[in-house]
C-alpha positions in Angstrom: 124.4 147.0 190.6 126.9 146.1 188.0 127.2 149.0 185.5 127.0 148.1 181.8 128.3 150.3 178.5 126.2 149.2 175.6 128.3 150.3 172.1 126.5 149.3 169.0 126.5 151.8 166.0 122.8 150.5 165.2 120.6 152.0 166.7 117.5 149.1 166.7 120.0 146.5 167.8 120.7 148.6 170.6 117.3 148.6 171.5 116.8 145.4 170.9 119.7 143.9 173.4 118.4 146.4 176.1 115.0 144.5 175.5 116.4 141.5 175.2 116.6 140.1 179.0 115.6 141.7 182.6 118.9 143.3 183.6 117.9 144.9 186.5 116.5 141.3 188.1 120.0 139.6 187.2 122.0 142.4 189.5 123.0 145.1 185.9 122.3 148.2 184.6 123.0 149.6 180.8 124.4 152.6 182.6 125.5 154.5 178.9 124.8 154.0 175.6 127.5 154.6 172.8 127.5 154.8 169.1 131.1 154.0 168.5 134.4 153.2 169.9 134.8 157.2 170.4 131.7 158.1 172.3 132.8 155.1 174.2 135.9 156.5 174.7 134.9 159.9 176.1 132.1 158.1 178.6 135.3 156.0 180.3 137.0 159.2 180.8 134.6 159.9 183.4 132.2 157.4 183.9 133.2 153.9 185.9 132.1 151.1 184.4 132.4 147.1 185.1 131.4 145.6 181.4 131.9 146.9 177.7 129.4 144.9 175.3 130.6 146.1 171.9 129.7 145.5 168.4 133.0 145.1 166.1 132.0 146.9 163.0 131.0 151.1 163.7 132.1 154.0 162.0 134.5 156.6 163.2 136.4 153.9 165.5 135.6 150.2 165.7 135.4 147.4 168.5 139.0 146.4 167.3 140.2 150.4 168.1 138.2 150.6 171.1 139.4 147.0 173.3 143.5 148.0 172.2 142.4 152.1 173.6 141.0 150.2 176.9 143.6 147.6 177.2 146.3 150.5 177.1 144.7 153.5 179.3 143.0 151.8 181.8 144.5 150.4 184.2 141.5 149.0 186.2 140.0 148.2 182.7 136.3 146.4 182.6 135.5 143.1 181.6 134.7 143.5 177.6 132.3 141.5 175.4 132.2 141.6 171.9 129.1 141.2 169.8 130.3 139.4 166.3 128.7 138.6 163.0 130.4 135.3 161.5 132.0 136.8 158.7 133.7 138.9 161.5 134.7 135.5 163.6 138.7 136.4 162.8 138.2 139.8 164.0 137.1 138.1 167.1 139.5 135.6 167.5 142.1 139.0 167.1 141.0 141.0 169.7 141.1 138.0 172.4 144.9 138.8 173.0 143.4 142.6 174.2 141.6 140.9 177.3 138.6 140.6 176.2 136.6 138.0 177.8 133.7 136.6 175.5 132.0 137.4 172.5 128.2 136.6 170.9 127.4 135.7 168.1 124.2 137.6 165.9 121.6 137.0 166.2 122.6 137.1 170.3 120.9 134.3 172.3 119.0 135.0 175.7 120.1 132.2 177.5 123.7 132.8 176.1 124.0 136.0 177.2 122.7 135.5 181.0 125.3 132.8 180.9 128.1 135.0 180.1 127.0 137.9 182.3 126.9 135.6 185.0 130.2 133.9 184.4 131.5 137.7 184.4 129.6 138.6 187.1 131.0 136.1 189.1 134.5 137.0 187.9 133.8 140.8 188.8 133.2 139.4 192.7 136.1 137.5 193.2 138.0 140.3 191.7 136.3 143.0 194.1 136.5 140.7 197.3 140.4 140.0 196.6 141.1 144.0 195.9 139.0 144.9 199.0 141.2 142.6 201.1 144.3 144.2 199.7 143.3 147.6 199.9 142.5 146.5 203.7 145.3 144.7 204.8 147.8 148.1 203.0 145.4 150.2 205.4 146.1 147.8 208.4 149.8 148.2 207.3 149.5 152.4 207.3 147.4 152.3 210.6 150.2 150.2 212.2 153.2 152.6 211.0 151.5 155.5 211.9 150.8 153.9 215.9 154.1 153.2 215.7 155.4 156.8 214.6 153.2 158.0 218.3 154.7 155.1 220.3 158.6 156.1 219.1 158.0 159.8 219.4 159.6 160.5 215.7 160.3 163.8 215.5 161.1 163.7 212.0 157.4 162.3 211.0 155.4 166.3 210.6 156.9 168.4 208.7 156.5 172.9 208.6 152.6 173.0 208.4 153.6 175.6 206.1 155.4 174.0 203.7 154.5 174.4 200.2 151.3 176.4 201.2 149.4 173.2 202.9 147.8 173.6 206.2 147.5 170.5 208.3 144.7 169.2 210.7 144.5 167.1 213.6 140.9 165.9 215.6 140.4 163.2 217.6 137.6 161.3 218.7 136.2 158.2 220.2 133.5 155.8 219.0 132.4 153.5 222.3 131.0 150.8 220.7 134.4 150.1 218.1 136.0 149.0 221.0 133.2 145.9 220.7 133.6 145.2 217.4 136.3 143.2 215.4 138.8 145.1 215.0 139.0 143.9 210.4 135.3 145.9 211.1 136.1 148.7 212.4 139.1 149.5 210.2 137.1 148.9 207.0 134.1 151.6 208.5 137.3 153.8 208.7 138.5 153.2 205.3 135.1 153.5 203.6 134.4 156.7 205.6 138.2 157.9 204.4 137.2 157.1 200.9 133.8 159.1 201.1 135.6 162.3 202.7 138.2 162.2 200.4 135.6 161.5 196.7 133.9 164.6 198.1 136.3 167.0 199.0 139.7 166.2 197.4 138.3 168.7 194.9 137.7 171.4 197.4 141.7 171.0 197.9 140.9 168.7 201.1 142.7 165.3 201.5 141.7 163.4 204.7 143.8 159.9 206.5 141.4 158.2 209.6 143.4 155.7 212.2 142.7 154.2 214.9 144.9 153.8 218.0 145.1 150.7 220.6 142.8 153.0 223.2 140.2 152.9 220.7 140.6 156.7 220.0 140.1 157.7 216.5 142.9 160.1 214.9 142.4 162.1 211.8 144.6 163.9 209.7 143.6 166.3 207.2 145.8 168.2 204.6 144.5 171.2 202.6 146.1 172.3 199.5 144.6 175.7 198.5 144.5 179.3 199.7 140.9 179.9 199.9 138.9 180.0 203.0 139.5 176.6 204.4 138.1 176.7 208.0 134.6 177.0 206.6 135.4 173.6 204.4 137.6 171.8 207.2 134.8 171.9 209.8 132.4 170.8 206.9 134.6 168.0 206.3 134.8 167.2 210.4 130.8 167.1 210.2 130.9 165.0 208.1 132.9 163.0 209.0 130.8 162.5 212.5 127.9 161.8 210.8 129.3 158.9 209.2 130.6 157.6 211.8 128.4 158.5 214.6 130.8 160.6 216.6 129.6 162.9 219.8 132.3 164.9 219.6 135.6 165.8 217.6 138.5 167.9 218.9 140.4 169.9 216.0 143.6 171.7 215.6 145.4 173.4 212.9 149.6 172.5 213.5 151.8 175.0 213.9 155.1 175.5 213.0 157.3 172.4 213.4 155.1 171.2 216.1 155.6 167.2 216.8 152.6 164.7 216.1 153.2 162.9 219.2 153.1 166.0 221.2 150.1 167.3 219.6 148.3 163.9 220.0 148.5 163.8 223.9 147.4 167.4 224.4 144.1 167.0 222.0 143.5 163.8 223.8 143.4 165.3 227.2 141.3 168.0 225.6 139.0 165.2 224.1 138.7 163.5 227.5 137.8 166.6 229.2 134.6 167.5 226.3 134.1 164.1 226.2 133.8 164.1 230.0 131.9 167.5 230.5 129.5 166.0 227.4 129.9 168.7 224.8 129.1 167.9 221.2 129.8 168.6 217.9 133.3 169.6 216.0 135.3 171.8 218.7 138.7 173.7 218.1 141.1 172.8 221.0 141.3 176.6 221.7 137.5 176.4 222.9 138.4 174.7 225.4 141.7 176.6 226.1 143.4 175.1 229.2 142.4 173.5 232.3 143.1 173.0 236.1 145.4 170.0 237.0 144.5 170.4 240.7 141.4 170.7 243.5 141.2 172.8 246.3 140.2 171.0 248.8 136.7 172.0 249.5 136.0 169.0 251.8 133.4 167.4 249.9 133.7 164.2 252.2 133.3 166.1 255.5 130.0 167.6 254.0 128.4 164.4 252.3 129.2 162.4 256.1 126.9 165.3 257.7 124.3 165.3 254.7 124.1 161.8 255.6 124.4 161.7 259.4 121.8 164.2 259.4 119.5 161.9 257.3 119.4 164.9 254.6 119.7 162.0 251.8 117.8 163.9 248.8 120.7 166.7 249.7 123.8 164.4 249.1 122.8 164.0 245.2 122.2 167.8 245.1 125.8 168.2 246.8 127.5 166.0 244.6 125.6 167.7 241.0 126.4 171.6 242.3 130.4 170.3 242.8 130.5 169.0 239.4 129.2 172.2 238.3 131.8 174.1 239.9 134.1 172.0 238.2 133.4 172.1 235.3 132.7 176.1 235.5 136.5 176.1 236.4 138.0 173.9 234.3 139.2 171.0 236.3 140.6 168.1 234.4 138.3 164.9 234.2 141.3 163.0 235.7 142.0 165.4 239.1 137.8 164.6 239.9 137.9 161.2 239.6 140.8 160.9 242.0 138.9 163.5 244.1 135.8 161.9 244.2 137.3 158.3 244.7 139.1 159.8 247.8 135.9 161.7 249.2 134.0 158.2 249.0 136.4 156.2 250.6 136.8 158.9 253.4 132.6 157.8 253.9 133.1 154.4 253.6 135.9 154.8 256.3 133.8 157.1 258.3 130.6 154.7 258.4 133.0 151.9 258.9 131.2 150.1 256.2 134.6 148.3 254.2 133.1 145.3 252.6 131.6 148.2 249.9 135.4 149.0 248.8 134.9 146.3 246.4 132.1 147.5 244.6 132.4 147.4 241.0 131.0 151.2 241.0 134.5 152.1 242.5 136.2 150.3 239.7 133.7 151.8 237.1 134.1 155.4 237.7 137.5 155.4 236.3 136.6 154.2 233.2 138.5 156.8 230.7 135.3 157.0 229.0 132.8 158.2 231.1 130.8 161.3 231.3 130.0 163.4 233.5 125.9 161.9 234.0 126.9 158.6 234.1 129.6 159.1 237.0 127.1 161.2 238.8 125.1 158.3 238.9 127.8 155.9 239.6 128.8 157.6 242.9 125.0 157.8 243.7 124.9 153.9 243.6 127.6 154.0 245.9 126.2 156.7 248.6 123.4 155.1 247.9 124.8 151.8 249.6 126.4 153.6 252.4 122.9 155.3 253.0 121.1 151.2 252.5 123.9 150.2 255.1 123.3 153.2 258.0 119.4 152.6 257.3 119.2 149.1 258.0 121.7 149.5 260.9 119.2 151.5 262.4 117.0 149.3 262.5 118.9 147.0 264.6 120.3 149.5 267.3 118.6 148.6 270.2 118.2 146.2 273.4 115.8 143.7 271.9 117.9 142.9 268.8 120.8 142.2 271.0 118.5 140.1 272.9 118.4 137.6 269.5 121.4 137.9 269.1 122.3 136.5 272.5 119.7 133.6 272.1 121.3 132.5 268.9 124.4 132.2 270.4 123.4 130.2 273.2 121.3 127.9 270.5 124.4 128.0 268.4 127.5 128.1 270.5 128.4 124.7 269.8 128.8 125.1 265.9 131.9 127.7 264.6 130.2 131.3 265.2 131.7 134.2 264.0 131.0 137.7 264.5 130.6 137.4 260.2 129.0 134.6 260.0 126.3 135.9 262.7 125.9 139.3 261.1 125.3 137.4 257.7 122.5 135.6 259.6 120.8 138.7 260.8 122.1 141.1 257.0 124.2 143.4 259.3 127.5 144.7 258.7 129.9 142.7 260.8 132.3 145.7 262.3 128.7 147.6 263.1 127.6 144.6 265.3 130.5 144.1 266.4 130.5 147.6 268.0 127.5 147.1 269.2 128.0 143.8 271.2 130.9 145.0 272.6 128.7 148.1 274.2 125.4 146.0 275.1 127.8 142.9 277.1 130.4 145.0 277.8 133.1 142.4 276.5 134.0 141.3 272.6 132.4 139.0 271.0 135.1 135.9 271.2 134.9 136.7 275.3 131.4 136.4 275.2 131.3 133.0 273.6 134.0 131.5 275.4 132.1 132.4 278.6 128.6 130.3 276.9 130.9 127.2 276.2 133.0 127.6 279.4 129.4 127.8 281.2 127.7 124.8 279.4 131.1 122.7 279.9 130.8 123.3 283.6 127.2 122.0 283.5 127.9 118.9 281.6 131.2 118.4 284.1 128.4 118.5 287.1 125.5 116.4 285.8 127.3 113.5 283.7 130.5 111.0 283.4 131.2 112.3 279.7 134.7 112.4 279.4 136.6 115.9 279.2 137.2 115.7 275.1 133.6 114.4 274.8 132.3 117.4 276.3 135.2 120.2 274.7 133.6 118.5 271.3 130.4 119.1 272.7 130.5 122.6 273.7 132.1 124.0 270.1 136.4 123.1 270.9 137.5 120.4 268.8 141.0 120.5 270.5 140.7 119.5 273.9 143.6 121.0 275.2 142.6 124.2 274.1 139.2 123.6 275.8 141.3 122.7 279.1 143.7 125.9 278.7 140.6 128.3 278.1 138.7 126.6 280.9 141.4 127.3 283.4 141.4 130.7 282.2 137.9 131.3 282.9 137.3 129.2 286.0 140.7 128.8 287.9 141.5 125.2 287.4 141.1 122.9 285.0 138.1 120.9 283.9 138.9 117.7 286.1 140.1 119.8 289.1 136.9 121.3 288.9 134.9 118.3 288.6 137.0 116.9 291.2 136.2 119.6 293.9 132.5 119.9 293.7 132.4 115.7 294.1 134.4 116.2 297.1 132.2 119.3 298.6 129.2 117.4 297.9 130.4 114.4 299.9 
């Protein structure tokens, strides 16, 4: 709503213009009411305003007065409109070279007057839209010397937190979905919510500056000016803060003496990443959280998750994996030393089970997301065991002689055609290195042995019971090279396919 000073010494008038139109449905509001260029005066000292409608003529200090006081003090001034009598047409005409941007004539005209409110009001957009994008891109501009201050490591950017009485803050937090919006967005939300802090508590001696880093972390830096008990009205001003921009958590820490920005910055990020991780909420000092473990003993979490499943014990595995986070986080250990752990203890299960097409799973990728808590991963790994578990289950179900027996009669329906041990265990949903284990133990020979021996054996009949040439029948029996068929032939049989031909036509005569 556009806010509107009315000044008009006569009372009734002033009635009448409020009267006069529906401001309220045209997007204003006669915010004050004065009765001369004085009161007028004392309400802009404190009060914002985006139009003055003033009468000319009013005791104590006129229009005239009032427009050259505006045009001088105030430096964002509002638009002004005068309301003129003809016989004061000159004074009019006078006070155009003080900014003033239209002026009425009495008896004031309805239609006139919507007019020039919404000539102004349009005027009072463009104005706003072209300041907000100024005020935006010189935040941009701040954000991006600030980055650049943490990239170079300036040593000379913080100075004594003690100097000259003010005590400094730093928090840090992180906002997931930012990292999903334009980034224009995002910085406004922060300049907004920089502008709220800062209308509410620069008064309580509190000044507040919100960036943004390119790991979508959200920095804050807060100066306080006076002696009093500040802690109570810092972590007020953190709360806030969260609220407004829908934080989890934010990590706080007073400076200390000569301490560097940069240095400060990584430590309460680690600190972040670990609350963030271990899903605490709310505004935490970094000395909560004091310091954690960079290493894991190794407590052989792979050795006991292959049992838990070997054993078939599956409900146990989730149990496992929920009472080893809890130990973790009892003692401290960083976020980043359990995600290395964890990725390690999987793949030792994967590599156990023998089951390697899994280690491309996107879960695997996903559980070193930097921002990911401690639920979330939990049920990430899950999905993965929970593979491994799919994979041993369904292998199971094929361990035995008459599965093999299928698999042998596709092959000698298929031998022909280019058989793999993949492409068979694709056929029949099996992981490919498990069947291949287990043809290898039910025909006592690998799988390319075994289907050399069908082709060699179905060439031989084909070289007994018809005048097909040899590469007719090599293409016939799956070789498309014939002398590869001839050289694997000799291999299996002793001689070569025409030698053998040869000799059974001469036994049989």
């Amino acid at each position: 709503m556009i806010k509107i000073l009315l000044v008009e010494d006569e009372i009734f008038m002033r009635k009448g213009i409020i009267k006069l139109i529906d401001w309220e449905s045209l997007g204003f509001e006669i915010a004050y009411e004065a009765g001369n260029g004085q009161e007028a005066l004392d309400i802009l000292k404190s009060k914002k305003v985006d139009i003055i409608i003033t009468d000319i003529k009013m005791p104590v200090m006129d229009g005239i007065e009032l427009i050259k006081r505006v045009s001088e003090n105030f430096e964002n001034k509002p638009a002004i409109i005068i309301i003129s009598g003809y016989n004061e047409f000159e004074f009019a005409k006078a006070a155009i070279k003080y900014g003033v941007n239209d002026y009425l004539l009495k008896p004031i005209d309805e239609n006139e007057l919507i007019q020039t409110l919404e000539r102004i009001k349009m005027r009072i957009s463009s104005e706003k839209e072209d300041y907000k994008k100024k005020e935006l891109f010189e935040y941009v501009r701040r954000n991006s010397a600030f980055m650049k201050v943490l990239e170079v490591q300036n040593d000379d950017y913080l100075v004594n937190s003690s100097e000259n009485g003010i005590k400094k803050y730093l928090g840090i937090s992180k906002q997931e979905a930012f990292q999903y919006e334009d980034d224009l967005t995002v910085y406004e939300k922060l300049m907004e919510t920089e502008k709220s802090i800062n209308a509410n508590y620069l008064a309580k001696g509190v000044e507040i500056k919100c960036y943004w880093d390119s790991y979508f972390n959200l920095i804050f830096l807060i100066n306080t000016f006076q002696g009093y008990k500040k802690n109570i009205v810092i972590r007020q001003a953190f709360e806030e803060i969260r609220r407004l921009l829908n934080l989890q958590t934010i990590i706080i820490q007073e400076y200390v003496s000569n301490q560097k920005i940069y240095m400060l910055y990584k430590q309460l990020l680690k600190k972040f990443n670990f609350a963030q991780f271990y899903e605490k909420s709310g505004v935490i000092e970094a000395s909560e959280i004091g310091e954690f473990e960079h290493y894991l003993e190794d407590k052989k979490l792979s050795k006991e998750l292959i049992k838990l499943i070997e054993e078939k014990l599956f409900d146990d595995v989730k149990i496992k994996l929920s009472r080893f986070f809890d130990e973790c986080q009892n003692n401290k250990v960083s976020p980043e030393v359990i995600k290395g752990y964890i990725l390690f203890a999987v793949l030792e299960v994967i590599d156990y089970f023998e089951l390697y097409q899994l280690f491309e799973t996107d879960n695997i990728k996903f559980i070193f997301r930097a921002d990911i808590q401690k639920t979330k991963f939990i049920s990430k790994v899950m999905e993965i065991l929970d593979q491994i578990i799919s994979c041993i289950e369904q292998n199971l179900k094929f361990n035995g002689s008459s599965f093999m027996k299928k698999i042998e009669l596709f092959i000698k329906e298929n031998y022909n055609k280019d058989l793999t041990i993949k492409s068979i265990a694709q056929q029949f949903f099996i992981n490919p290195i498990y069947l291949g284990r287990m043809f290898k133990k039910h025909f006592n020979m690998p799988f390319n042995k075994y289907l050399h021996f069908v082709r060699i054996e179905n060439a031989k009949r084909l070289l007994l019971t018809t005048d097909k040439k040899i590469y007719e029948i090599a293409k016939e029996v799956g070789y498309s090279d014939p002398d590869y068929f001839s050289l694997k032939f000799e291999e299996y049989v002793g001689k070569s396919p025409s030698k053998f031909r040869n000799s059974i036509s001469v036994n049989n005569g």
